[in-house]
PAMARNU-267809 format. One line per field, with one value per residue (C-alpha): x negated, y negated, z negated; residue number from 0. Coordinates in Angstrom, 2 decimals. Example, Ala and Ser with C-alpha at 12.3 -4.5 7.8 and 13.67 -1.06 7.14 Angstrom:
% residues 2
c1	(-12.30  -13.67) .
c2	(4.50  1.06) .
c3	(-7.80  -7.14) .
seq	(0  1) .
***
This chain:
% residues 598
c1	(-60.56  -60.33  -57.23  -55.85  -58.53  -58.66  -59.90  -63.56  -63.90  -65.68  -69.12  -67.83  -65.18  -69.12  -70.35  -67.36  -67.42  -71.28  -70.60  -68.18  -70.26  -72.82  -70.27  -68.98  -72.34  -73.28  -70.37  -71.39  -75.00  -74.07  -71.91  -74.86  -77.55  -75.19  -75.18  -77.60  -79.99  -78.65  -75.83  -77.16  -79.28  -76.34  -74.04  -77.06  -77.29  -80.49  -83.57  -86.90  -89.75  -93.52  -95.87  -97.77  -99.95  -100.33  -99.97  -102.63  -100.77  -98.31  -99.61  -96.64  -96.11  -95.48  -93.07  -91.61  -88.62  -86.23  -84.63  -81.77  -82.18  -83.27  -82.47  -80.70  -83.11  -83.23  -82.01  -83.48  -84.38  -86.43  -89.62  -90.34  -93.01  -91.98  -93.74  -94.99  -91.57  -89.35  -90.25  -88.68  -85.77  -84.52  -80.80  -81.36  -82.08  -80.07  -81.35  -79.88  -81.13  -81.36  -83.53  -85.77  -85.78  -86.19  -88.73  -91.08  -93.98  -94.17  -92.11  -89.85  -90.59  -94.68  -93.59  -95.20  -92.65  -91.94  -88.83  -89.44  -87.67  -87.25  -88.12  -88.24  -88.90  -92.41  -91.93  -89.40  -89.90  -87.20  -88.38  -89.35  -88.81  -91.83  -90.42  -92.31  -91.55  -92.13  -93.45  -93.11  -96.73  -100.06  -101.42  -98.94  -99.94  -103.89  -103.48  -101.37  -104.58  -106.99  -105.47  -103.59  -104.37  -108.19  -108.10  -105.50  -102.89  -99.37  -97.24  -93.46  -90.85  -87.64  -85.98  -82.99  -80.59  -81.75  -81.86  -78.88  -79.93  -79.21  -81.86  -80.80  -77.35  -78.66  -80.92  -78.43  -76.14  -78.96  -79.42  -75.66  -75.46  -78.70  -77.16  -73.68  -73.46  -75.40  -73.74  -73.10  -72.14  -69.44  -68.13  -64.27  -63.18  -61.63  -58.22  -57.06  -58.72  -57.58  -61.34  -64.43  -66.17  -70.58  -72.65  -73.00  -76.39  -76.93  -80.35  -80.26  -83.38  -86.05  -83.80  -86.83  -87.95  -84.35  -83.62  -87.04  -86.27  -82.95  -84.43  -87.38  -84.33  -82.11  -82.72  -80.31  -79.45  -77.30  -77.31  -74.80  -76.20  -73.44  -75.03  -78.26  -79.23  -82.09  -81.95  -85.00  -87.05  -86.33  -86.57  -90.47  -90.43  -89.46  -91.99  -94.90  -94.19  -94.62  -97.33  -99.22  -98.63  -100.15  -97.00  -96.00  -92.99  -91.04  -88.45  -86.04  -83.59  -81.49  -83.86  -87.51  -86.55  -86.02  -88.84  -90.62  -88.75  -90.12  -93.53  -93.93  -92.56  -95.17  -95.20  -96.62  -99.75  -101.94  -101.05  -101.00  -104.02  -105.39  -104.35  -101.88  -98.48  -97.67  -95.13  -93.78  -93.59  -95.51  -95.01  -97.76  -96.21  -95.72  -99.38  -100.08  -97.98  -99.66  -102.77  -103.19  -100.20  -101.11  -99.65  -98.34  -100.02  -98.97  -99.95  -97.89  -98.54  -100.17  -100.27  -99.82  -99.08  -96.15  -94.57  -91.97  -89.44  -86.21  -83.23  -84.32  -87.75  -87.04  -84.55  -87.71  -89.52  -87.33  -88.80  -92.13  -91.70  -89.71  -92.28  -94.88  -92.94  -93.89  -91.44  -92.02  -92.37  -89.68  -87.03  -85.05  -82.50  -82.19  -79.09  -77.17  -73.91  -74.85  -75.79  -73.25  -72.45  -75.23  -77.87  -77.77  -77.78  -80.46  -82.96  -82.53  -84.09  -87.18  -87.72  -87.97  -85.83  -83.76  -83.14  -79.65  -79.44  -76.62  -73.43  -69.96  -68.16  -70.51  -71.53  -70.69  -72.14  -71.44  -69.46  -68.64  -65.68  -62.36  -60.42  -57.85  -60.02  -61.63  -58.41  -57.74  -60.73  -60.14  -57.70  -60.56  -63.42  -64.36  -65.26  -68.12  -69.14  -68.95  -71.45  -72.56  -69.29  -68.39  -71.54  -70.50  -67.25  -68.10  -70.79  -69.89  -71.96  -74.88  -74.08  -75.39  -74.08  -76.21  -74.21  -76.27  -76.55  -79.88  -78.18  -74.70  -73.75  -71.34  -68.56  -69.25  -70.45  -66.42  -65.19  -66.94  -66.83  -63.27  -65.10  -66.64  -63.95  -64.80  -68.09  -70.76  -72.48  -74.68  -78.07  -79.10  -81.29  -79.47  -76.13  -75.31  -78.48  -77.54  -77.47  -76.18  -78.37  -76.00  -73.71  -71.03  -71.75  -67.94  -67.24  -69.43  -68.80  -70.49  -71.88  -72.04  -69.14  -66.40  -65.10  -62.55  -60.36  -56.93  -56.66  -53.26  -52.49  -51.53  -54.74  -53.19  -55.58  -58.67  -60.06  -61.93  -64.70  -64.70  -64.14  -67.36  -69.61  -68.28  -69.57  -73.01  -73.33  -72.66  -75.09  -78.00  -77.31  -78.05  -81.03  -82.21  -81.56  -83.43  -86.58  -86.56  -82.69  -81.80  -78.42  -76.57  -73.00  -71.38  -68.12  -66.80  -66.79  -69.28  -67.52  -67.51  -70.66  -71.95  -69.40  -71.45  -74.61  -73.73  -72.92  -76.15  -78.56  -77.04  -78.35  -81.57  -84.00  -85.00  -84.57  -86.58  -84.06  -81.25  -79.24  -76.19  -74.71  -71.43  -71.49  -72.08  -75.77  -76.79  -77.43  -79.74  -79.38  -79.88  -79.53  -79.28  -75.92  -73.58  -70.58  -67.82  -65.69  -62.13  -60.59  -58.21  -57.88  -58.94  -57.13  -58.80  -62.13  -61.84  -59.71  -61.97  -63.02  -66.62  -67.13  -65.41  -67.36  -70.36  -70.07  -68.97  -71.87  -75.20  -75.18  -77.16  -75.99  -72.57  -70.15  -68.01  -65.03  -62.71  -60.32  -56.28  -53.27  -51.15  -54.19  -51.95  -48.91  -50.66  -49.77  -53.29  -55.19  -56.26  -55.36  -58.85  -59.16  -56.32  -57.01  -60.63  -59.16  -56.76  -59.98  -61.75  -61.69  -59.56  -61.56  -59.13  -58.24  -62.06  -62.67  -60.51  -61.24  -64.60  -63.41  -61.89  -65.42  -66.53) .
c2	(-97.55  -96.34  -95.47  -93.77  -92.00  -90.61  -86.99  -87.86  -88.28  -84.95  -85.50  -84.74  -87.65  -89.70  -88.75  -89.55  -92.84  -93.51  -91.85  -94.21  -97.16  -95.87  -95.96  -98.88  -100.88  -98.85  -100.47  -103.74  -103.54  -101.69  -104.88  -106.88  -104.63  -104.21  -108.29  -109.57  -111.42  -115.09  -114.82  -114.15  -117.17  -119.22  -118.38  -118.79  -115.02  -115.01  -117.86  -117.92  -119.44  -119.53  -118.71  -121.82  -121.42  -120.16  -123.12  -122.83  -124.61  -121.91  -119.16  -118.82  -118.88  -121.63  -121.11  -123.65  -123.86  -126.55  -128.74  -127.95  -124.16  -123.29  -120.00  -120.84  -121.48  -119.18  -116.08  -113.15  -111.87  -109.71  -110.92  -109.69  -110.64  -110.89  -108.35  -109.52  -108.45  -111.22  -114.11  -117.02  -119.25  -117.65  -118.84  -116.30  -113.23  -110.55  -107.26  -106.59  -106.54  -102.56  -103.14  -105.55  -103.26  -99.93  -101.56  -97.86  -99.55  -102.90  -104.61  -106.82  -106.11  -105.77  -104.05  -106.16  -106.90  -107.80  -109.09  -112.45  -115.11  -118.77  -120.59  -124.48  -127.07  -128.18  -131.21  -132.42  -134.49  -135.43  -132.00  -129.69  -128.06  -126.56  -123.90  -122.17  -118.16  -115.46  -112.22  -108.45  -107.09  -108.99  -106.65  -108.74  -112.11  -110.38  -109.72  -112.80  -114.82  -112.75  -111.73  -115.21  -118.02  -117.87  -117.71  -121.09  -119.10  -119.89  -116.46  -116.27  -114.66  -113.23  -113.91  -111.96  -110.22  -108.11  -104.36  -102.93  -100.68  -97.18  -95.22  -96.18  -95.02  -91.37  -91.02  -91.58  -88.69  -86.21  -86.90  -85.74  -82.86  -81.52  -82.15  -81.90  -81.05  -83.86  -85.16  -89.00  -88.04  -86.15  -88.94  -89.77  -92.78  -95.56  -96.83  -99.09  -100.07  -101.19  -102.44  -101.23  -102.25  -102.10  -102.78  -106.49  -108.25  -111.41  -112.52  -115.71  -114.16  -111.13  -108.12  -106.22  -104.47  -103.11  -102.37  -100.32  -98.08  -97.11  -96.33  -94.24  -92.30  -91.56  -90.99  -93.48  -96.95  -99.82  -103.84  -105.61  -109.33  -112.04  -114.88  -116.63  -114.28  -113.62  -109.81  -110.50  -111.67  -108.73  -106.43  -107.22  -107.22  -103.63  -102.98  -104.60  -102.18  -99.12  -100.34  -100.96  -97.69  -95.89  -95.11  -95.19  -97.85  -98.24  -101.76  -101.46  -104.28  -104.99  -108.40  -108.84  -111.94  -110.02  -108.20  -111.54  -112.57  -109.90  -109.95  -113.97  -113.28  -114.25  -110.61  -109.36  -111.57  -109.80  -106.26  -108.60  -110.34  -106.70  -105.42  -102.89  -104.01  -103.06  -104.28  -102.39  -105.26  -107.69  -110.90  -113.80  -116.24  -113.71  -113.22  -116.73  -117.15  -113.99  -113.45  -110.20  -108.38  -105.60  -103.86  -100.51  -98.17  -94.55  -93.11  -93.68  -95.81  -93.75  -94.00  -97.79  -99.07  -101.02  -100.57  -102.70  -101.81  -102.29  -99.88  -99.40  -98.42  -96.28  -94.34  -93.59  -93.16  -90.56  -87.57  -88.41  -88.15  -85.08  -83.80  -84.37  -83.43  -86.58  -88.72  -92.34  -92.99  -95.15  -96.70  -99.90  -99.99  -103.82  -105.86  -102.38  -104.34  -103.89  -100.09  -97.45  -94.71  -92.11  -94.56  -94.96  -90.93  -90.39  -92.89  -91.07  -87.73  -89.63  -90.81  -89.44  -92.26  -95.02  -98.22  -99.45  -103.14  -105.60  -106.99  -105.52  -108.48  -110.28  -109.44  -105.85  -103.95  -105.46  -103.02  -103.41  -101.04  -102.13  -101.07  -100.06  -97.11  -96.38  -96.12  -93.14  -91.16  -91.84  -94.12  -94.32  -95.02  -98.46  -96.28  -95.07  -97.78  -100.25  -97.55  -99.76  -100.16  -96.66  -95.83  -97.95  -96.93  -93.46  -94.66  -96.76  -95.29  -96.36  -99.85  -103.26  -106.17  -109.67  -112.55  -115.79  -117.74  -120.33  -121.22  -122.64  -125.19  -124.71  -126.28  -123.94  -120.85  -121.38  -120.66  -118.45  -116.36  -115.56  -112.63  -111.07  -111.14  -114.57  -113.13  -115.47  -118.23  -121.13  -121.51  -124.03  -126.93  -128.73  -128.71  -132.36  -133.68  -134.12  -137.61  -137.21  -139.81  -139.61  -142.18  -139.76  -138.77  -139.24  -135.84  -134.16  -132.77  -135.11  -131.77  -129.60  -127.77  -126.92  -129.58  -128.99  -131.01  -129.51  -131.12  -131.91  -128.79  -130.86  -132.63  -136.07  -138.94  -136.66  -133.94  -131.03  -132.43  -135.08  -132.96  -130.67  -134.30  -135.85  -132.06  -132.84  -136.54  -135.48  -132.30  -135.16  -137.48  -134.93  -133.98  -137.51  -139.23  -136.52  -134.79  -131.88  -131.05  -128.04  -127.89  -125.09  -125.38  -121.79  -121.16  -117.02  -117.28  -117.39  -119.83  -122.61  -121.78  -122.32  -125.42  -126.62  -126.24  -128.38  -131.05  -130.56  -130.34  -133.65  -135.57  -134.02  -131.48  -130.78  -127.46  -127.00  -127.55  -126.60  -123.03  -122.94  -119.61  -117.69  -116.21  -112.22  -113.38  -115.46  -112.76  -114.06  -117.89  -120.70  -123.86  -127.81  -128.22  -126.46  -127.10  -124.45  -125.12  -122.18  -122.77  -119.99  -119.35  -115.73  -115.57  -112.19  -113.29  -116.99  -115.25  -112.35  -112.31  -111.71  -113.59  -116.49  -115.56  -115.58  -119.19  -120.60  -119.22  -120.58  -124.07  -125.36  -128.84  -129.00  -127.14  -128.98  -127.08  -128.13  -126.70  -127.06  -127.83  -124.44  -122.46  -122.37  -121.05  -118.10  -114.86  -113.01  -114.80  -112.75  -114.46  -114.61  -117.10  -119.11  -119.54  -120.65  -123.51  -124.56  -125.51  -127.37  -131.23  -132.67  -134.85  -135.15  -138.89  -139.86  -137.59  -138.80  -141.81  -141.40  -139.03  -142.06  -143.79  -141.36) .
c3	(-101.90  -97.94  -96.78  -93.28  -92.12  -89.23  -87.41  -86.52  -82.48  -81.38  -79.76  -76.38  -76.84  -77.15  -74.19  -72.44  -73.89  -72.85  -69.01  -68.50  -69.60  -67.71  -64.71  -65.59  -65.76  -62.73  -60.77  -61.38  -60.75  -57.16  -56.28  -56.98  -55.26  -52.15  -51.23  -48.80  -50.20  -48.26  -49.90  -53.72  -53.24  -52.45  -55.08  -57.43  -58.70  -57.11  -57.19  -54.95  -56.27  -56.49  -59.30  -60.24  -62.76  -66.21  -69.09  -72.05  -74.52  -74.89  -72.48  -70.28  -66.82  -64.67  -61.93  -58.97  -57.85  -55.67  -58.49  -56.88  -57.78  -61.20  -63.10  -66.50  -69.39  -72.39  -70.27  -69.13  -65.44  -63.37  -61.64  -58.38  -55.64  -52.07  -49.68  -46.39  -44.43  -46.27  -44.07  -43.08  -44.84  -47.43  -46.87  -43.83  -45.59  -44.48  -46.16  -49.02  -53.03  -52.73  -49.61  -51.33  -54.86  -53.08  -50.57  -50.10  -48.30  -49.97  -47.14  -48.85  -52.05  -52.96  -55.93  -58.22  -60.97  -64.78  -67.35  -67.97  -70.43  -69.31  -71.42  -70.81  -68.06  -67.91  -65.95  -62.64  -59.75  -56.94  -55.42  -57.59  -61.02  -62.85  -65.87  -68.14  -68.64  -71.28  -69.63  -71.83  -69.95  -70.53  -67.52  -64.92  -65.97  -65.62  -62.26  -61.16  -62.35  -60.81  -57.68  -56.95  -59.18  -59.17  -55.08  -55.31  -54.02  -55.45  -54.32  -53.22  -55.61  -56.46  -60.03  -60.40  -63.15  -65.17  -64.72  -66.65  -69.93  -68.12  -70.06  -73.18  -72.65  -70.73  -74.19  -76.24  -74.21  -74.15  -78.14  -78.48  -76.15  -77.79  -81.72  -81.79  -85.01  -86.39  -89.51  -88.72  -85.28  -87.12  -90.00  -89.91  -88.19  -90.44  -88.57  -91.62  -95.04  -98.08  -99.26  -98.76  -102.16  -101.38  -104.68  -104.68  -105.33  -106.19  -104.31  -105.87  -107.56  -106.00  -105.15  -103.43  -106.94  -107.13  -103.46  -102.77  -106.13  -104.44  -101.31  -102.98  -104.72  -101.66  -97.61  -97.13  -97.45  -96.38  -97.05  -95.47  -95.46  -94.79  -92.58  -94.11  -96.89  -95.87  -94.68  -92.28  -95.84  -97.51  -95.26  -95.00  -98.57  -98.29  -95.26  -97.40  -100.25  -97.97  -96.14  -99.40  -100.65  -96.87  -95.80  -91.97  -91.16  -88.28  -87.86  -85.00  -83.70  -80.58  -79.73  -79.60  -81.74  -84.78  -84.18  -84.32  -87.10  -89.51  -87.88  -89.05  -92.87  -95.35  -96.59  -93.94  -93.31  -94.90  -92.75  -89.63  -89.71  -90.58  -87.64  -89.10  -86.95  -83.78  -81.20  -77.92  -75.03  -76.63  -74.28  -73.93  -76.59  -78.96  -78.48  -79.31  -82.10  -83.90  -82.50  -84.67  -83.50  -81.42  -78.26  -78.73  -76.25  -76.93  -80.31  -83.14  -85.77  -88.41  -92.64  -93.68  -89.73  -89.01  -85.57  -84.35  -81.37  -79.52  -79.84  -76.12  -76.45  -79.55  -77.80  -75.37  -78.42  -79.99  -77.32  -78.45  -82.30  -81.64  -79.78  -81.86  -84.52  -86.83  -88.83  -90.08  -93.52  -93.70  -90.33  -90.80  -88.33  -88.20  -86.48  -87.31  -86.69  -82.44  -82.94  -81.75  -83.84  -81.72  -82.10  -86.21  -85.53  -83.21  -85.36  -88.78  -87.36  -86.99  -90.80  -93.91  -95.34  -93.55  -94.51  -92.35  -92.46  -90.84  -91.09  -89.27  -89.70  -86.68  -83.61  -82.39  -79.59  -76.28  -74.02  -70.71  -70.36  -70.34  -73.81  -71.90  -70.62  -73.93  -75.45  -72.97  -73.75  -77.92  -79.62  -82.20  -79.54  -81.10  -84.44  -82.30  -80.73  -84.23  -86.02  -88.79  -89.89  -89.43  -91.22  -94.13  -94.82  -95.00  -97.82  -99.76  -102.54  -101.01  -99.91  -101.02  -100.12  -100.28  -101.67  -101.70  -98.70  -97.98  -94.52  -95.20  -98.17  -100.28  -98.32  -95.40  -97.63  -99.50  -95.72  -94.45  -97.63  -96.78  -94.39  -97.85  -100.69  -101.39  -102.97  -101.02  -102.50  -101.35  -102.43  -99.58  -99.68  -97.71  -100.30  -101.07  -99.29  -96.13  -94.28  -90.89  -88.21  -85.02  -84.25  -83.92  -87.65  -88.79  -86.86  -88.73  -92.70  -95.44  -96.63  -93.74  -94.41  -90.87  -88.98  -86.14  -83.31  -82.52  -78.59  -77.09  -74.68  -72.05  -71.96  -71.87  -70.98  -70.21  -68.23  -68.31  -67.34  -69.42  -72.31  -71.74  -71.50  -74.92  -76.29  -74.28  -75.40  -78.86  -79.11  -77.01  -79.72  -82.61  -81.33  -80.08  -83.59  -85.29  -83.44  -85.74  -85.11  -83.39  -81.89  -80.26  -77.65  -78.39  -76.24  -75.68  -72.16  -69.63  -67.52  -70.26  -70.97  -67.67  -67.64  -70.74  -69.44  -66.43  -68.28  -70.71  -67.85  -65.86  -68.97  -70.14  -68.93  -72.19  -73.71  -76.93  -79.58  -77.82  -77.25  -74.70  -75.00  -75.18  -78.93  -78.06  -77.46  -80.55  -83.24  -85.82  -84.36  -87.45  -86.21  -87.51  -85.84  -84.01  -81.48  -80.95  -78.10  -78.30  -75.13  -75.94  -72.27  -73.49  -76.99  -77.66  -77.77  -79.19  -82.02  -82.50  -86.07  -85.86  -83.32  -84.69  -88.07  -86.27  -84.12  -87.21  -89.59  -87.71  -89.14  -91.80  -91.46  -90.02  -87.34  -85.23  -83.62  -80.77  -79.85  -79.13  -81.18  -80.44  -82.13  -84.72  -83.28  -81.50  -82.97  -82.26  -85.72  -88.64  -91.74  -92.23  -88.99  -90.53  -93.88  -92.13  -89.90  -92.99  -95.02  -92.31  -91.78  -89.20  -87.28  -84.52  -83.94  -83.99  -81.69  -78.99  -79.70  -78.44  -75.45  -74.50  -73.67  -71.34) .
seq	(0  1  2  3  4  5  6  7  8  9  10  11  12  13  14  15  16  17  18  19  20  21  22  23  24  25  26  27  28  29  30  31  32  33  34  35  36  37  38  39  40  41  42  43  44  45  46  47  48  49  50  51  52  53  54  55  56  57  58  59  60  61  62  63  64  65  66  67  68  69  70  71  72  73  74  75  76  77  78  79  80  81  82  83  84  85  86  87  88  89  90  91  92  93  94  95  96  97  98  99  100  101  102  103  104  105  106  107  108  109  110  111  112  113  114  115  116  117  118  119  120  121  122  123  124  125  126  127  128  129  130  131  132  133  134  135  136  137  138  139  140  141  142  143  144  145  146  147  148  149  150  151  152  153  154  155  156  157  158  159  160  161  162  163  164  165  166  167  168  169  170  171  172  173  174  175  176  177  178  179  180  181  182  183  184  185  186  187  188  189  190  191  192  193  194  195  196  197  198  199  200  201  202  203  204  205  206  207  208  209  210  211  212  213  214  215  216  217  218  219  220  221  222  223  224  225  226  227  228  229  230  231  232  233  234  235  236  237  238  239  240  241  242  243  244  245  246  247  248  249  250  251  252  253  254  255  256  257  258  259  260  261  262  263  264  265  266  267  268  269  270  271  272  273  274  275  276  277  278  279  280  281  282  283  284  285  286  287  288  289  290  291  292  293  294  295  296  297  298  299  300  301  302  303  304  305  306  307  308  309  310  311  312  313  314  315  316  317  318  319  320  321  322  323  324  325  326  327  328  329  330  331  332  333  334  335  336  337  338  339  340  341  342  343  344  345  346  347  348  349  350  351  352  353  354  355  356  357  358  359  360  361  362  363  364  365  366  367  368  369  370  371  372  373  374  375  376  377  378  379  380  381  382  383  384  385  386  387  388  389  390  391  392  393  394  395  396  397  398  399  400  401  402  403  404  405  406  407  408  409  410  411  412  413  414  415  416  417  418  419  420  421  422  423  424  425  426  427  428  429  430  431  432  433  434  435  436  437  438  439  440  441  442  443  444  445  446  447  448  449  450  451  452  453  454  455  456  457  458  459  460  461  462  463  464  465  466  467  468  469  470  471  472  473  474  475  476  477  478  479  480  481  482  483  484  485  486  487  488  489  490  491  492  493  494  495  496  497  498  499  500  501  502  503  504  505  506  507  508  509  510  511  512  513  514  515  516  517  518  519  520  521  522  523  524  525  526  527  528  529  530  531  532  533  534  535  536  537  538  539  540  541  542  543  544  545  546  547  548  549  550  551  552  553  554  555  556  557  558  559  560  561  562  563  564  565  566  567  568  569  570  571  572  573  574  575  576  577  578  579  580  581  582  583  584  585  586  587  588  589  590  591  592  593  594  595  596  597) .
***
């Protein structure tokens, strides 16, 4: 039962909430494209480089750069070439990153440009670094191989931030203004529940038989899938039933990495190697790992086609179809849990039925305003902006929930079920096999369940620094005693993050196994191992719930936490959080213990 609802906030309360993002994001990127170029480079928000070559082992691009001066690995940036006016040292750049972006006659800028992913380092001398790159358009890397590469000619670049994700936000405003009367724009706000009580499957066994008979019945429906039950699986379960029967099928997510993820289920080889899926911003290792994926151009997919987009490109999308006037078969809003409230609305004009599929107790949509000034255009703002959970509570009817995990084992499936009634099971592999190979395996769970270290607040006998390179040496020696280990360093701040990665990169160059991130960015992460560092320097974010559910969750063979002993005399923990950190082992002593070799 749902209790305390609230008055629904009125459409124009939404657009005020997306024009002040879009101000807010608009501020930032105009501090950014205001600073002379000199003085990017040397606070590192800004790298020059040269394009070196193009590897054929895994078809990315090869760029060099001073070793001194790399862009982080696994982020995302914008790839510009240098026009012929941006001569000379670099560190004496005084034109500004407006000047260079707005360049009108190829000066600075030859306007030549693509988002790229770095991946990896390829190799390192005393000089130079050579990393390898993703890039979204197959024509760029084209002409960088015929225009440079062929001719020997190794050309000067810019790799910046991204470009912030205005158009997104401006379609989502014009959907609103145009359908203010749209139905889940208009569903009440939940301020406090009691329970919200979904249908609860137990996918211990097939569940696609059952789930694709409900969505055959009804336009709508939800599955919220608690971490590792394989939502990804059955969603191209679902997609191959459709597809089979010549229906047209759209799958939608946040990442291109979800995209990917469907794309590579075993489902779907068949439709994939018969050219039936289709991808918007296909990048050149997507292209090798699935040859037979194919490039969305411009017409839509048509009966028993699969196309596979961003939230951003199907909010570009959405003119089109309505144009057109054609509707999908069948959408599935994937990673629903980041979707505002206007997005889940604008996508189910386009289908005939919609399949909604995520989890609102992990990651929600990153927002860059300050809650303070939400909370003054709607007290209930954050209804809007956490749509999948707003979307679930106001149908509950139609709600599944998934309650067997393959990820966790049981000891870390008991926790972490404390986020879903205590209704989620383990079925991993890994429960009661695991045989941990690192020296420092007495921090880790016998059976990967939650281990955490409560630090002394005053930091006695150790410093910050050496703190952040016992969490490196550890995470090296997990992935050094076992070459198929993956191991991520989670942290909720960018600053430790960054602090982490410092103390990563001083030891290894390797990047292959290996994700340093601050939690909002790891949606859909499975790893071997994981280390959490909670600082609590910014309580509200180390003690969020999903975000703590979510750093805790990615594991399949153990989570280490550390943290500090007055975690449990802060005020700001759900019960949830606490009754978490009461069932973990305290591995506290041994871990100072080895802090105290470094």
């Amino acid at each position: 039962m749902i209790t305390n609802r609230t008055m629904n906030v009125e459409p124009k309360d939404q657009i005020k909430f997306l024009n002040q993002e879009l101000i807010t994001l608009s501020e930032s990127w105009e501090t950014y494209l205001s600073k002379q170029m000199r003085f990017l480079v040397a606070e590192k928000e800004l790298f020059i480089g040269r394009i070196w070559g193009i590897e054929d082992k895994s078809n990315c691009l090869i760029l060099r750069f001073k070793v001194s001066h790399v862009p982080r690995i696994n982020s995302l940036f914008f790839l510009g070439l240098v026009g012929p006016d941006s001569v000379g040292d670099p560190s004496s750049w005084e034109f500004t990153y407006r000047q260079f972006r707005e360049s009108e006659k190829k000066d600075y800028w030859n306007k030549q440009g693509v988002e790229i992913q770095t991946v990896n380092y390829l190799s390192i001398d005393e000089k130079w670094a050579y990393i390898l790159v993703n890039v979204a358009e197959h024509q760029f890397m084209d002409d960088m191989e015929q225009t440079y590469l062929y001719k020997g000619t190794h050309p000067l670049i810019v790799v910046a931030q991204s470009d912030p994700p205005f158009k997104y936000l401006l379609n989502l405003k014009e959907f609103i203004e145009h359908h203010p009367n749209n139905k889940i724009l208009n569903y009440q706000i939940i301020n406090e529940l009691e329970c919200w009580n979904p249908h609860v499957l137990d996918n211990a066994n097939d569940v696609s038989t059952e789930m694709i008979e409900m969505i055959q019945q009804q336009k709508y429906t939800l599955i919220q899938g608690p971490p590792g039950t394989g939502k990804s699986y059955l969603a191209a379960q679902i997609c191959d039933h459709f597809l089979a029967n010549n229906k047209s099928v759209s799958v939608t997510a946040l990442t291109n990495k979800a995209l990917i993820e469907i794309a590579q289920q075993p489902a779907l080889v068949d439709f994939l190697r018969g050219m039936k899926i289709y991808k918007t911003n296909i990048t050149n290792e997507e292209t090798r790992k699935l040859p037979w994926l194919l490039d969305y151009e411009d017409s839509l997919p048509s009966a028993g086609e699969l196309l596979l987009t961003t939230y951003y490109k199907l909010s570009e999308l959405y003119k089109k179809v309505s144009i057109e006037n054609k509707r999908f078969d069948l959408l599935i809003i994937e990673e629903a849990s980041q979707a505002f409230l206007p997005t889940i609305a604008m996508f189910s004009t386009i289908a005939h039925r919609i399949l909604i599929v995520g989890d609102h107790k992990q990651l929600s949509p990153v927002v860059q305003t300050s809650d303070y000034k939400l909370k003054l255009i709607n007290q209930d703002i954050h209804g809007v902006i956490n749509g999948f959970e707003t979307y679930a509570y106001n149908n509950e009817e139609i709600s599944y929930r998934l309650t067997k995990t393959r990820r966790l084992t049981s000891d870390s499936a008991n926790l972490t079920s404390v986020y879903y009634d205590n209704q989620l099971g383990s079925i991993s592999e890994f429960d009661n096999q695991i045989i941990h190979q690192t020296k420092y395996n007495d921090l880790f769970h016998p059976n990967g369940g939650i281990t955490v270290v409560e630090l002394p607040k005053a930091m006695a006998g150790f410093t910050k620094k050496q703190l952040y390179s016992i969490i490196a040496e550890v995470g090296l020696d997990l992935l050094e005693s076992d070459k198929e280990n993956n191991v991520a360093f989670l942290t909720s701040t960018v600053a430790n993050e960054e602090n982490i990665y410092q103390a990563y990169s001083s030891r290894s160059k390797k990047y292959k196994r290996v994700t340093i991130s601050t939690i909002h960015k790891i949606q859909g992460l499975t790893c071997d191992y994981t280390l959490f560092y909670m600082p609590l320097e910014s309580s509200h974010m180390d003690l969020d719930d999903n975000l703590f559910n979510v750093a805790t969750s990615r594991a399949k063979k153990g989570t280490l936490i550390i943290t500090f002993d007055y975690i449990d005399l802060l005020a700001g923990k759900s019960k949830e959080i606490q009754t978490f950190l009461n069932g973990c082992r305290n591995v506290t002593d041994i871990f100072l213990t080895y802090l105290k070799t470094i």
